[in-house]
N, C-alpha and C positions, 0 to 999 in steps of 0.2 A: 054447184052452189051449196046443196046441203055437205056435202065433204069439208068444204072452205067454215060451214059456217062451225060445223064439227070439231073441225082443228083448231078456230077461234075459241070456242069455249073450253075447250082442253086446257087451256092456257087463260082465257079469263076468270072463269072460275076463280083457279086455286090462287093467281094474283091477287085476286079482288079480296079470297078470305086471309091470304097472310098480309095484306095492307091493313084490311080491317082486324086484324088480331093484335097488329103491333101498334097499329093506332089506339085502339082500345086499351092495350095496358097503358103507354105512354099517359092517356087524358084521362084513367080511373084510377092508378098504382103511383104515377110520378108526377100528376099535376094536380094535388088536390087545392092547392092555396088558388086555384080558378076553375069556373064552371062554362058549359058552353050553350050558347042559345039551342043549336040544332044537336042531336043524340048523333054517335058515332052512327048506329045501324041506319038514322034516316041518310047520313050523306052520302056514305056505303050504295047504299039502295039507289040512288039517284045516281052516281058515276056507273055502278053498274047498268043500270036498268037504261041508261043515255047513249053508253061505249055500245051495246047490245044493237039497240036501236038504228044506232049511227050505221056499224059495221051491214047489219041486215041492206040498211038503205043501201049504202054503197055498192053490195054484191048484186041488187038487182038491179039497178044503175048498171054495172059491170054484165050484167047478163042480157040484159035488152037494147041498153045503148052504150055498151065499151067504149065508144071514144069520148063519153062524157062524164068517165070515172071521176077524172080527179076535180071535175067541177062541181058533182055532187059531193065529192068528198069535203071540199071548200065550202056546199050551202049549207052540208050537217054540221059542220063546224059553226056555223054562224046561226045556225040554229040554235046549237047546243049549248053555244055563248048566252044567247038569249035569253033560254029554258034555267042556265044558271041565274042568274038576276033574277027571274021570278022567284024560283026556290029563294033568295039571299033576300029579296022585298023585303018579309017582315025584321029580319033582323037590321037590316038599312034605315028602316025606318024607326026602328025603337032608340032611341035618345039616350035611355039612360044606361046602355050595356058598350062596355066599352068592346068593340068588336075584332079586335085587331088577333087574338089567337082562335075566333067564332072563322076570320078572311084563312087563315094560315091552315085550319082544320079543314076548312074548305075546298081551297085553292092546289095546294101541294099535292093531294089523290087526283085536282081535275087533270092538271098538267100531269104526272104520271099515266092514269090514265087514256089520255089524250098523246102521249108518247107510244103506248101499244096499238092503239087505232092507227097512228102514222105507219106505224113499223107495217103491219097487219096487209092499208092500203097500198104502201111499196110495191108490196110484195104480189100483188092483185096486177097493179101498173105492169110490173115488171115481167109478170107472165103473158101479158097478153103482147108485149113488144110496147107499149106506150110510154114509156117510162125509162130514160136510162141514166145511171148515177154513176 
């Protein structure tokens, strides 16, 4: 488990900081004619700190009850759906900020994001024989 979780972050990590570099220049250097309700670093921090979360959940899933991997994988996900929408609440709620590049600044790193946790659980599935593609 700690091996597995080792090699995730190898690879979380530096994903997490070149999404957040390139995002950051794009919404400080090339999008000045708009501003965003939530700061690059906090959504950053939330994709990472969720991906994190998820992935741990799932290995212990995988460690104590293996044949219920991918269904924990499935409740983190609907979790982490959830967890979004909170974080997103105040800007949903505010009226006068037009939100549609606040959703896109959002949305684009969760699905990225949310594409390494796939990759990640596969790869979990598919050692233990659960899983074949």
């Amino acid at each position: 488990m700690k091996n597995k979780l080792i090699a995730f972050l190898t690879i979380l990590i530096p994903f997490s900081l070149i999404l957040f570099a390139l995002q950051y220049f794009i919404v400080n250097k090339l999008g000045n004619d708009f501003s965003l309700f939530y700061s690059t670093w906090s959504v950053y921090l939330f994709h990472f700190t969720a991906t994190l979360l998820v992935y741990i959940a799932v290995l212990f899933v995988n460690k104590t009850f293996s044949d219920k991997t991918g269904f924990a994988f499935m409740a983190c996900g609907l979790i982490k759906m959830m967890a979004a929408l909170v974080f997103l609440l105040p800007l949903i709620q505010n009226k006068e900020i037009d939100a549609i590049n606040d959703v896109l600044a959002f949305f684009i790193p969760y699905f990225l994001f949310l594409l390494l946790e796939t990759v990640y659980v596969v790869k979990i599935l598919n050692k233990e024989g659960l899983f074949k593609a």
